[in-house]
NUFI-559885 format. One record per residue (C-alpha): residue in three letters; x, y, z; residue number from 0. Coordinates in nm, 3 decimals, decimal comma, padded with zeros to 5 digits. Each point is the difference from the previous one (the first is absolute). Example, Ala and Ser with C-alpha at 12.3 -4.5 7.8 and 13.67 -1.06 7.14 Angstrom:
2
+------+---------+---------+---------+-----+
| type |    east |   north |      up | seq |
+------+---------+---------+---------+-----+
|  ALA |  01,230 | -00,450 |  00,780 |   0 |
|  SER |  00,137 |  00,344 | -00,066 |   1 |
+------+---------+---------+---------+-----+
//
This chain:
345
+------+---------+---------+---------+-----+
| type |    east |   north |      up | seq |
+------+---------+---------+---------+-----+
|  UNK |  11,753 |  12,551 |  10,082 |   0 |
|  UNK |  00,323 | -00,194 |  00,023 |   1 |
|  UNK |  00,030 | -00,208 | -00,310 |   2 |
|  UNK |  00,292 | -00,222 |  00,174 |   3 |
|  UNK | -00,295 | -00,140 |  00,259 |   4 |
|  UNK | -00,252 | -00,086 | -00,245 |   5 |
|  UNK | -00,028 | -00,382 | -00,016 |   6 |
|  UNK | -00,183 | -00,225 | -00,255 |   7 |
|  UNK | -00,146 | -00,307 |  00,041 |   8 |
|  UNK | -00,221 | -00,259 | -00,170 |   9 |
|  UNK | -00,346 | -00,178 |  00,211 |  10 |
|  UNK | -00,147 | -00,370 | -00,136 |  11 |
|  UNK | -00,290 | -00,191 |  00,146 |  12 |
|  UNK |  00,095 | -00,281 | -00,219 |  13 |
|  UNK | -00,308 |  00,014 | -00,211 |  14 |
|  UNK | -00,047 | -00,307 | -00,180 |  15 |
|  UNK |  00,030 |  00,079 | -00,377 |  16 |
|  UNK |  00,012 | -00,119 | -00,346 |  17 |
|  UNK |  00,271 | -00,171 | -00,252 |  18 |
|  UNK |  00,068 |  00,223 | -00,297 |  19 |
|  UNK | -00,264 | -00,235 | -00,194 |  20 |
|  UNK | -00,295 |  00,178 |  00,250 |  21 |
|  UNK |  00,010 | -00,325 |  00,196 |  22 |
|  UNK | -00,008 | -00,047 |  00,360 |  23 |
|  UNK |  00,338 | -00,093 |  00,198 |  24 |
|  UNK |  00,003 | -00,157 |  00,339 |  25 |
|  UNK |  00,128 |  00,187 |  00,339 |  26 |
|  UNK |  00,305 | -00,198 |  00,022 |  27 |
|  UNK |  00,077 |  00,122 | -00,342 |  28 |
|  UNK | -00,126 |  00,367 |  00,111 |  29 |
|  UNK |  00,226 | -00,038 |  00,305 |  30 |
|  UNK |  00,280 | -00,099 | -00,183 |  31 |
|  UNK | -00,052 |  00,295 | -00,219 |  32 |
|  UNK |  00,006 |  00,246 |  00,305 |  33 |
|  UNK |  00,338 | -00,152 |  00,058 |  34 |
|  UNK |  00,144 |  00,126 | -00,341 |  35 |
|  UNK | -00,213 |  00,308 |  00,020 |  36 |
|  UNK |  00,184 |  00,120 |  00,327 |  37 |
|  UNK |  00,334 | -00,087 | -00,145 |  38 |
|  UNK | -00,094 |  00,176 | -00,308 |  39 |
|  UNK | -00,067 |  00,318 |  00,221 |  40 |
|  UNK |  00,385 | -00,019 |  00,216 |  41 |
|  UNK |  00,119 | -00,006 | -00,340 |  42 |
|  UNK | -00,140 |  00,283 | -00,158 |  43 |
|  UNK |  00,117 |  00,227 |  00,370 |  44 |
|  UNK | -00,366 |  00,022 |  00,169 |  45 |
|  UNK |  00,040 |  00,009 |  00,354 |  46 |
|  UNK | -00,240 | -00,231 |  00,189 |  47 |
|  UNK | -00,232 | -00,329 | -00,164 |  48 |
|  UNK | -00,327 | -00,041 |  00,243 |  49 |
|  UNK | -00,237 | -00,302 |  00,008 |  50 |
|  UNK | -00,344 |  00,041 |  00,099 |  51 |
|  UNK | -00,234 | -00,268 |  00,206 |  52 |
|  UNK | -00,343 | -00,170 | -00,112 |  53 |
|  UNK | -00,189 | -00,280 |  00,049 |  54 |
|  UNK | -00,201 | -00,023 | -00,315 |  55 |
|  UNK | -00,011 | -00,217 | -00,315 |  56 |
|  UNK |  00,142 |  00,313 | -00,163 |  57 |
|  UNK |  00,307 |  00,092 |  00,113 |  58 |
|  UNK |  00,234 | -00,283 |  00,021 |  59 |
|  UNK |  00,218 |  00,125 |  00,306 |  60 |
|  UNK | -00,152 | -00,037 |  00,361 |  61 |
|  UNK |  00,353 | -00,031 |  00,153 |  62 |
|  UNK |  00,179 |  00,289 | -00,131 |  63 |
|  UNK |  00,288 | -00,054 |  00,244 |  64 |
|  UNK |  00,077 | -00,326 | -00,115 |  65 |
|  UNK |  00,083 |  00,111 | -00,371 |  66 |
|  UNK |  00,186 |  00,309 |  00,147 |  67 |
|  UNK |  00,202 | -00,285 |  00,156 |  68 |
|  UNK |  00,091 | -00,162 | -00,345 |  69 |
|  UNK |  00,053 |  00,347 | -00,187 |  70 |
|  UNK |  00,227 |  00,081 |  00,314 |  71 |
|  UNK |  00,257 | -00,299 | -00,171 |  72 |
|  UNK | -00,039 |  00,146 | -00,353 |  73 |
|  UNK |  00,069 |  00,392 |  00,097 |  74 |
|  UNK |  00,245 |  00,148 |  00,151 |  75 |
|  UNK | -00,094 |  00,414 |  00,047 |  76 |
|  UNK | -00,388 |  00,017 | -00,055 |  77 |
|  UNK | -00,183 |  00,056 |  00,312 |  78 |
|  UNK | -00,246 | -00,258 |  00,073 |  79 |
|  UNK | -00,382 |  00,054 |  00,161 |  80 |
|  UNK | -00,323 | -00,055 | -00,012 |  81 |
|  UNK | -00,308 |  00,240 | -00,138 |  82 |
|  UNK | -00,134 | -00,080 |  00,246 |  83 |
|  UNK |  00,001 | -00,255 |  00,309 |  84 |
|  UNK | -00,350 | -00,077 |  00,116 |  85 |
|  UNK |  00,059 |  00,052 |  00,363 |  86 |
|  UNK | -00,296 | -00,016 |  00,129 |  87 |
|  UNK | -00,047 | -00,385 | -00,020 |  88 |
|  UNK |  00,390 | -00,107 |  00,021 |  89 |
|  UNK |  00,158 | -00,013 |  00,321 |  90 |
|  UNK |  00,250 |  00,296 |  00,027 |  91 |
|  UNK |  00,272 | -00,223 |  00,173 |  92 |
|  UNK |  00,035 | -00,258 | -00,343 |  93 |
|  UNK | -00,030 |  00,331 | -00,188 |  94 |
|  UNK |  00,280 |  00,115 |  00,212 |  95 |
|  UNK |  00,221 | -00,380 | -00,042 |  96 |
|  UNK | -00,084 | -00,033 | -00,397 |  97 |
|  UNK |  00,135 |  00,368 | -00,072 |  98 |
|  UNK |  00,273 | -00,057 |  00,244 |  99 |
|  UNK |  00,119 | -00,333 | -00,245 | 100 |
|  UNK | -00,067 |  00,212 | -00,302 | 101 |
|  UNK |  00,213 |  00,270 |  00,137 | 102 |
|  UNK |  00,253 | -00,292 |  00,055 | 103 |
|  UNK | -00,032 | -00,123 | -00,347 | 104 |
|  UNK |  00,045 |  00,320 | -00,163 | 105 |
|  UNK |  00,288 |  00,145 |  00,197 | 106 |
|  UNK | -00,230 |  00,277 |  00,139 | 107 |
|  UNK | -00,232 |  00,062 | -00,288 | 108 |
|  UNK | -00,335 | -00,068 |  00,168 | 109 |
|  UNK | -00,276 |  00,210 |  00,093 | 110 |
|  UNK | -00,388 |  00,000 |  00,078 | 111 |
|  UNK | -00,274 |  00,188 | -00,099 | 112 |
|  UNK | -00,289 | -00,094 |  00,225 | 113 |
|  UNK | -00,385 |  00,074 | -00,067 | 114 |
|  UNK | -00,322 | -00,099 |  00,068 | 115 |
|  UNK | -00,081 | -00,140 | -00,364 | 116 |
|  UNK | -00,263 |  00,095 | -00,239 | 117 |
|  UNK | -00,152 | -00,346 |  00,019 | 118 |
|  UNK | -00,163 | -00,210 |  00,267 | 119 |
|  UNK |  00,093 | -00,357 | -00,114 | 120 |
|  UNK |  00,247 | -00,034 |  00,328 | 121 |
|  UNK | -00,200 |  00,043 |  00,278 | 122 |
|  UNK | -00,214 | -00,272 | -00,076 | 123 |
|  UNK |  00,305 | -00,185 | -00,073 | 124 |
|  UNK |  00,241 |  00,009 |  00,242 | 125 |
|  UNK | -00,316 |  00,024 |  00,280 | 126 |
|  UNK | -00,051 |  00,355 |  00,057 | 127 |
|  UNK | -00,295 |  00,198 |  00,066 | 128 |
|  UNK | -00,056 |  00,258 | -00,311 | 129 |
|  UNK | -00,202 |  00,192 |  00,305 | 130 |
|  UNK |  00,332 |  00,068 |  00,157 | 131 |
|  UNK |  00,152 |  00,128 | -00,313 | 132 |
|  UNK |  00,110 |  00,340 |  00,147 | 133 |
|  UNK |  00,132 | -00,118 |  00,365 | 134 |
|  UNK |  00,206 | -00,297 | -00,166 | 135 |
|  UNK |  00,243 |  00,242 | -00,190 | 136 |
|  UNK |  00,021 |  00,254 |  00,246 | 137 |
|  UNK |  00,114 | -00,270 |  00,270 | 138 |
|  UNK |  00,197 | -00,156 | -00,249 | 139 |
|  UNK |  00,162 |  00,272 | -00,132 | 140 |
|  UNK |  00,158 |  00,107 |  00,334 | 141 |
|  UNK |  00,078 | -00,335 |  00,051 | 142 |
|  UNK |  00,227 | -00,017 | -00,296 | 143 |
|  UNK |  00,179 |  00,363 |  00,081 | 144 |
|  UNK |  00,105 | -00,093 |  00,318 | 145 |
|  UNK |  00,115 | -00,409 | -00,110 | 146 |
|  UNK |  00,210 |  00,201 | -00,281 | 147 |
|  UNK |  00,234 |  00,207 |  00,244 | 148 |
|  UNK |  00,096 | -00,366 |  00,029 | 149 |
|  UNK |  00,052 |  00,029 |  00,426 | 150 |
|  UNK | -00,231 | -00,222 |  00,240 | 151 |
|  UNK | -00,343 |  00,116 | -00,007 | 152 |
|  UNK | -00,243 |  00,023 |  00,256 | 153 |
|  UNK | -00,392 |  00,036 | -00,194 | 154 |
|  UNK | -00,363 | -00,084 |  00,089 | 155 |
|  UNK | -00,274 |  00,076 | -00,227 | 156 |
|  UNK | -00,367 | -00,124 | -00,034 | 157 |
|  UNK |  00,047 | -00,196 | -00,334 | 158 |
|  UNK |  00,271 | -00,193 |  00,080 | 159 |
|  UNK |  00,249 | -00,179 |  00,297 | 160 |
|  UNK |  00,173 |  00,254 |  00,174 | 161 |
|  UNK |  00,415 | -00,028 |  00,028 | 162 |
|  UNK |  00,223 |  00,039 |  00,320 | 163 |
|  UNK |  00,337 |  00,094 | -00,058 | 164 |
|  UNK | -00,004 | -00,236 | -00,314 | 165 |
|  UNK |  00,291 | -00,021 | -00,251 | 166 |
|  UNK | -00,072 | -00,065 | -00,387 | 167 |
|  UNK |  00,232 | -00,127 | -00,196 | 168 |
|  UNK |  00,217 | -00,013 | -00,255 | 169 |
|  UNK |  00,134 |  00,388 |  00,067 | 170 |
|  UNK |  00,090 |  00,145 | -00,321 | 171 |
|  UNK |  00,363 |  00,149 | -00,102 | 172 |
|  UNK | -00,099 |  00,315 |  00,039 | 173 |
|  UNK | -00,198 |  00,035 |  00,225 | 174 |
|  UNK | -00,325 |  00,111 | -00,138 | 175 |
|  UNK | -00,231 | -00,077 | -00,303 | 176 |
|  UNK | -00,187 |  00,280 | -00,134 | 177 |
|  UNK | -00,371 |  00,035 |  00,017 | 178 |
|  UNK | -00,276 |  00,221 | -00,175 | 179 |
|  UNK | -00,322 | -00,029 |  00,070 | 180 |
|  UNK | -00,273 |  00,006 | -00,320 | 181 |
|  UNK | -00,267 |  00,283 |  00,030 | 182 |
|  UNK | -00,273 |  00,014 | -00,266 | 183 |
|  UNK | -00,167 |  00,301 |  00,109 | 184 |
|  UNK | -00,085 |  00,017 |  00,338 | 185 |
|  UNK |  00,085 |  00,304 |  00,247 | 186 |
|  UNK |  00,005 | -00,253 |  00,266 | 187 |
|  UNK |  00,233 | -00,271 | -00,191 | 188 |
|  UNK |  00,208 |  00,354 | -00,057 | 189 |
|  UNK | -00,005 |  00,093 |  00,414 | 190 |
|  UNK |  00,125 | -00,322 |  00,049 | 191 |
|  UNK |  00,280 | -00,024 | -00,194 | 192 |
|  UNK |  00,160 |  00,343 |  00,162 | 193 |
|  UNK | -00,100 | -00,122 |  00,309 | 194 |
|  UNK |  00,196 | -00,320 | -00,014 | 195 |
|  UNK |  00,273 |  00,179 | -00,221 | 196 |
|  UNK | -00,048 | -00,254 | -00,299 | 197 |
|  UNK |  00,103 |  00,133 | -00,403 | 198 |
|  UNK | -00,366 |  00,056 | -00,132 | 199 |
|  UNK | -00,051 | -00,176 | -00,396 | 200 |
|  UNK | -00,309 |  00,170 | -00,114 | 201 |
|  UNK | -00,185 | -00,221 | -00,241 | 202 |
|  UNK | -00,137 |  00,221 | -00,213 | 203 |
|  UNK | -00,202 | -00,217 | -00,270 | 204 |
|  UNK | -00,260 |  00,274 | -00,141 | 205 |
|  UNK | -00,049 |  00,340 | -00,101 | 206 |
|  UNK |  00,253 |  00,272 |  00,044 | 207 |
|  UNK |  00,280 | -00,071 |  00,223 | 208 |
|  UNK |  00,043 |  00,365 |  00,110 | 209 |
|  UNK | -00,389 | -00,025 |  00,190 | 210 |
|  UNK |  00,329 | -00,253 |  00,268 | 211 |
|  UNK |  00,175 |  00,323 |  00,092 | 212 |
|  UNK | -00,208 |  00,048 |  00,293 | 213 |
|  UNK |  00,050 | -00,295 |  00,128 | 214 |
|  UNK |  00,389 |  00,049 | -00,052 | 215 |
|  UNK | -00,014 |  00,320 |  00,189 | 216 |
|  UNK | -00,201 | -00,153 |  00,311 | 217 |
|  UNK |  00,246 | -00,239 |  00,010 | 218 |
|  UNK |  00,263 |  00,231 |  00,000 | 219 |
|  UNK | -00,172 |  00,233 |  00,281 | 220 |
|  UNK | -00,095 | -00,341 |  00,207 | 221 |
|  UNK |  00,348 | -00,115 | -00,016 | 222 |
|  UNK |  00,138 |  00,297 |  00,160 | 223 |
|  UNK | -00,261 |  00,005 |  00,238 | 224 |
|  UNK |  00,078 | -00,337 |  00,120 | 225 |
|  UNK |  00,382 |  00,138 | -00,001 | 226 |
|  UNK |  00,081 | -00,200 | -00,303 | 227 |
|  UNK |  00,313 |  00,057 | -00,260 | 228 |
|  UNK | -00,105 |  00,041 | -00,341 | 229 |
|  UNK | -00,095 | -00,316 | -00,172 | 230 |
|  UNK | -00,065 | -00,079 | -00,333 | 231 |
|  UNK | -00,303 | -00,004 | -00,212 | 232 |
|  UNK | -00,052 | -00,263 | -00,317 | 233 |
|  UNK | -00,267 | -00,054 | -00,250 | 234 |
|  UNK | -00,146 | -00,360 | -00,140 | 235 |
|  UNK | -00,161 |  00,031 | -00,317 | 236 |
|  UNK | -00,105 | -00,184 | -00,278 | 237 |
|  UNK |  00,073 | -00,011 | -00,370 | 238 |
|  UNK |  00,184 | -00,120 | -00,306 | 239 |
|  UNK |  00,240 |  00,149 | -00,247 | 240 |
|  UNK |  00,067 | -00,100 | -00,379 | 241 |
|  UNK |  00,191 |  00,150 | -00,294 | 242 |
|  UNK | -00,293 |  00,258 | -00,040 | 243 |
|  UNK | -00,288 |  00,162 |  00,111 | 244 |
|  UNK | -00,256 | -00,200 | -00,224 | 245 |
|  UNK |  00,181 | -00,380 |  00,095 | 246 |
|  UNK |  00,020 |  00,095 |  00,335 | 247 |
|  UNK | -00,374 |  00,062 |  00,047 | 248 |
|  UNK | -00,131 | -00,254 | -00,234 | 249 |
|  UNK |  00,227 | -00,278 |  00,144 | 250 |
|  UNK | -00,098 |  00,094 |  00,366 | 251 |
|  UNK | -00,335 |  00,003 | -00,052 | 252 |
|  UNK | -00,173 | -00,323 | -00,056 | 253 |
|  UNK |  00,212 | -00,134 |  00,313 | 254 |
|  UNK | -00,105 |  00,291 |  00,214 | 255 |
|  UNK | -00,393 | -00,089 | -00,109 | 256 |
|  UNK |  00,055 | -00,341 |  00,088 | 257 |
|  UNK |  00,150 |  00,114 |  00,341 | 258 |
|  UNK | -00,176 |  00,257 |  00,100 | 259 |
|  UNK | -00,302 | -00,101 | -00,136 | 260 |
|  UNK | -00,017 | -00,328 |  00,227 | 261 |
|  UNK |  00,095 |  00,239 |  00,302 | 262 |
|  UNK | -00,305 |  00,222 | -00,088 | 263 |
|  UNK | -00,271 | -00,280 | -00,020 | 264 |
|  UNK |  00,111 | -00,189 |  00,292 | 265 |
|  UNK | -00,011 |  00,374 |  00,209 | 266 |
|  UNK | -00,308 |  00,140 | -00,190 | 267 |
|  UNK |  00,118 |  00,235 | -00,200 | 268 |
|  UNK | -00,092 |  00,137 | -00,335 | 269 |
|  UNK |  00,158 | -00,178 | -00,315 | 270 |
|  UNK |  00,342 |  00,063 | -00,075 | 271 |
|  UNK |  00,038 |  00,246 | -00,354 | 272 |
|  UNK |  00,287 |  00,095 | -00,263 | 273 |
|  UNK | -00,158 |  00,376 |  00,070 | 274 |
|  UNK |  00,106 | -00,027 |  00,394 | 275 |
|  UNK |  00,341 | -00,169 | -00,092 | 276 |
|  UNK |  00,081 |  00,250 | -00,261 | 277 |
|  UNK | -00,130 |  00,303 |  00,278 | 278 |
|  UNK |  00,270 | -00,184 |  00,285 | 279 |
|  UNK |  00,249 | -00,046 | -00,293 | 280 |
|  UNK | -00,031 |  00,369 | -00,060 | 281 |
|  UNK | -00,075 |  00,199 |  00,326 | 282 |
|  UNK |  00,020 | -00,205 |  00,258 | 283 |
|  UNK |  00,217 | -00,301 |  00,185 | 284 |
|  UNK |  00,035 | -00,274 | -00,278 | 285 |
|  UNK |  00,357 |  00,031 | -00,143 | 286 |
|  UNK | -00,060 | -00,135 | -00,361 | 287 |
|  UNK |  00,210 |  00,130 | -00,289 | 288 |
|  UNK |  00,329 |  00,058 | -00,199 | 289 |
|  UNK |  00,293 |  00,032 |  00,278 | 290 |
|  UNK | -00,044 |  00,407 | -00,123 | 291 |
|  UNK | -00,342 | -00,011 |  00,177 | 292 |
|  UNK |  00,025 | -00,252 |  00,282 | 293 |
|  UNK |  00,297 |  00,259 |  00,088 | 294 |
|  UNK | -00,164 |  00,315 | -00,005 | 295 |
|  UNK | -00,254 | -00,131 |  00,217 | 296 |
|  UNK |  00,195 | -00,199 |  00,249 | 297 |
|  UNK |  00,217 |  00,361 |  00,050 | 298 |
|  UNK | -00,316 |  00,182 |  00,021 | 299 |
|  UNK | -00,166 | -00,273 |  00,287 | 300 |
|  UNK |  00,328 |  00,015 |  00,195 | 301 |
|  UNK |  00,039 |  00,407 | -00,003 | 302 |
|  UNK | -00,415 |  00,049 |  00,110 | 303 |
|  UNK |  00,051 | -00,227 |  00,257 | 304 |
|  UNK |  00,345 |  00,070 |  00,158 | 305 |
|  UNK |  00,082 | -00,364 | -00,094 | 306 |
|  UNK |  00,326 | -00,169 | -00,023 | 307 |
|  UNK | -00,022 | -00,315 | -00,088 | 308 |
|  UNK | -00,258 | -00,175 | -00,287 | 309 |
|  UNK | -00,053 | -00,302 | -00,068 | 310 |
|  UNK | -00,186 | -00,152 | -00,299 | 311 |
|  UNK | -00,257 | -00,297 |  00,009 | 312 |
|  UNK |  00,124 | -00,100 | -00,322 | 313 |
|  UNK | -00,274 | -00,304 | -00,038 | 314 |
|  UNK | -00,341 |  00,052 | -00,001 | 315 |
|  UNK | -00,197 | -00,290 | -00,129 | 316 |
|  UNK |  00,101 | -00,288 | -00,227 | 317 |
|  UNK |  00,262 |  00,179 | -00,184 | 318 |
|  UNK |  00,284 | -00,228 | -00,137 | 319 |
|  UNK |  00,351 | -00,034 |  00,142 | 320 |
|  UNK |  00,193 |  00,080 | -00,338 | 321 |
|  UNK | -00,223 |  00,402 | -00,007 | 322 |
|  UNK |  00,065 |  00,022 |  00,395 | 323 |
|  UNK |  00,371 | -00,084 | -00,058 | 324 |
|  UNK | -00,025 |  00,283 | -00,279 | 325 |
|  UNK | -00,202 |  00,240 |  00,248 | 326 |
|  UNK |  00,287 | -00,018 |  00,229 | 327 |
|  UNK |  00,290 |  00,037 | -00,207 | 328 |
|  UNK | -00,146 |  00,287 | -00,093 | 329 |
|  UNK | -00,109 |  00,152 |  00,286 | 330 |
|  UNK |  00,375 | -00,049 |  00,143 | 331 |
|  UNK |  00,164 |  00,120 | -00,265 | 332 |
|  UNK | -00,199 |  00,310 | -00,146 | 333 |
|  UNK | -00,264 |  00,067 |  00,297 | 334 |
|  UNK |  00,198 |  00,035 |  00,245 | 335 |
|  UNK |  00,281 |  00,232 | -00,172 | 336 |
|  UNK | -00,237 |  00,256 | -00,116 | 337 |
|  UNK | -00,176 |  00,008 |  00,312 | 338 |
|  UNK |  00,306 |  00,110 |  00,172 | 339 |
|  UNK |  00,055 |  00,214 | -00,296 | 340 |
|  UNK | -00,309 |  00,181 |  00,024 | 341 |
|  UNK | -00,015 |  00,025 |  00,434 | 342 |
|  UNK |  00,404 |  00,131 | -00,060 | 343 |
|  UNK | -00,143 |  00,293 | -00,219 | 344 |
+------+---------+---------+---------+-----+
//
């Protein structure tokens, strides 16, 4: 592995979270926090900030791009995306026109990450049929690859008004704004991605990460079937880091319940224990510990997978702004050095 291409970066949703005195904070407060958060992370030298996109009472951000716009002002180097666009019920031109301003804003630091979500909240929403689920990202997925080679396109799908020959503006600087495309697990999300020659971000939010290589190698053999360059792989995972082992786990924990635990009982799940956080903390895709052991695992994901690129969800559940801002201090500034350390020998 070439240690010069590995790149770092840090995923939010924007969970709404608690004061230091355990009480709650509102979402302009929270998204005033993700402000500092992401200038936190250009200054400690990670490489990208991404802002994720939900329409629920616990997550304060359900227009990611419009806080990438404000951080845009108070950065200057960080790359700035989201974790992920919910596609399927936005309309890929906007998607195209709001990136295009953020690109603007950030003298070329924009990007997009664009999924089909892990909740439904949207469709409803925004008017969409959750029958259609599948057919709405796939159209609008295309849709957004050909509006991002930024020349007239000519489009007609069954979800949407087809374009003739139609210009979108503004054009960017340079020309292009990056895309991946999110794939939780899914041979056919993985197809796709080759297919369209789109960066893959695996989000890889349970057991061990190396059970993702397969899907790293069919992406590799798809994209050279569909006569493809090589294109990078990432990895979206979640997890927390503190001082040591012990804080680490015992601070994360009673957020991740709460989290998790609401996640569970709204999708029928079994109850959320210490024994299954401990057995992800340990063995599987929850990256909770001293920077020592957040590193040793994050090198270890990246290498099983082929990965290049990770990038932390750094808040999970109510956790307060003042341990985040800790989390990512460290994970900038001892995480990432050892990582490249340890994938260097």
């Amino acid at each position: 592995m070439n240690v010069s291409e590995l790149q770092f970066g840090l995923d939010t949703f924007g969970d709404m979270s608690l004061d230091d005195q355990g009480h709650p904070v509102s979402a302009g407060q929270v998204i005033r926090d993700v402000v500092e958060q992401a200038k936190l992370a250009e200054e400690v030298g990670l490489n990208s900030f991404n802002i994720g996109e939900h329409h629920r009472d616990d997550y304060a951000v359900s227009a990611p791009d419009t806080i990438l716009a404000g951080i845009a002002t108070v950065t200057s180097k960080i790359k700035l995306g989201t974790g992920v666009t919910v596609l399927s019920s936005d309309d890929p031109v906007r998607v195209y026109q709001r990136f295009a301003t953020i690109d603007a804003l950030s003298n070329g630091r924009a990007e997009i990450t664009a999924g089909r979500g892990s909740f439904i909240e949207s469709f409803p929403l925004f008017g969409y049929e959750l029958a259609n689920y599948g057919d709405l990202f796939e159209e609008k997925l295309e849709l957004l690859v050909e509006l991002l080679k930024e020349k007239p396109v000519t489009w007609s799908g069954t979800m949407r008004a087809a374009l003739e020959n139609q210009e979108v503006f503004p054009k960017t600087e340079r020309g292009a704004i990056p895309l991946r495309v999110g794939v939780g697990g899914s041979p056919d999300s993985v197809v796709r991605a080759a297919r369209l020659g789109i960066p893959m971000a695996l989000a890889i939010i349970g057991g061990d990460p190396a059970r993702f290589a397969p899907y790293s190698n069919l992406y590799r053999e798809q994209l050279a079937k569909f006569g493809h360059a090589e294109l990078p792989v990432s990895i979206h995972s979640p997890g927390f880091i503190a001082d040591t082992d012990s804080d680490a786990v015992e601070t994360q924990w009673p957020h991740y319940e709460t989290a998790f635990g609401r996640i569970g009982r709204e999708r029928g799940w079994g109850p959320t224990t210490k024994m299954h956080f401990i057995s992800e903390v340990n063995g599987g895709s929850m990256y909770v510990g001293s920077p020592e052991k957040v590193a040793k695992k994050i090198a270890y994901a990246l290498e099983s997978v082929g990965a290049t690129r990770f990038d932390l969800k750094y808040a999970n559940g109510p956790m307060p702004h003042s341990k985040l801002m800790k989390a990512i201090e460290l994970y900038g500034t001892k995480v990432v050095p050892m990582v490249r350390e340890l994938l260097a020998s």
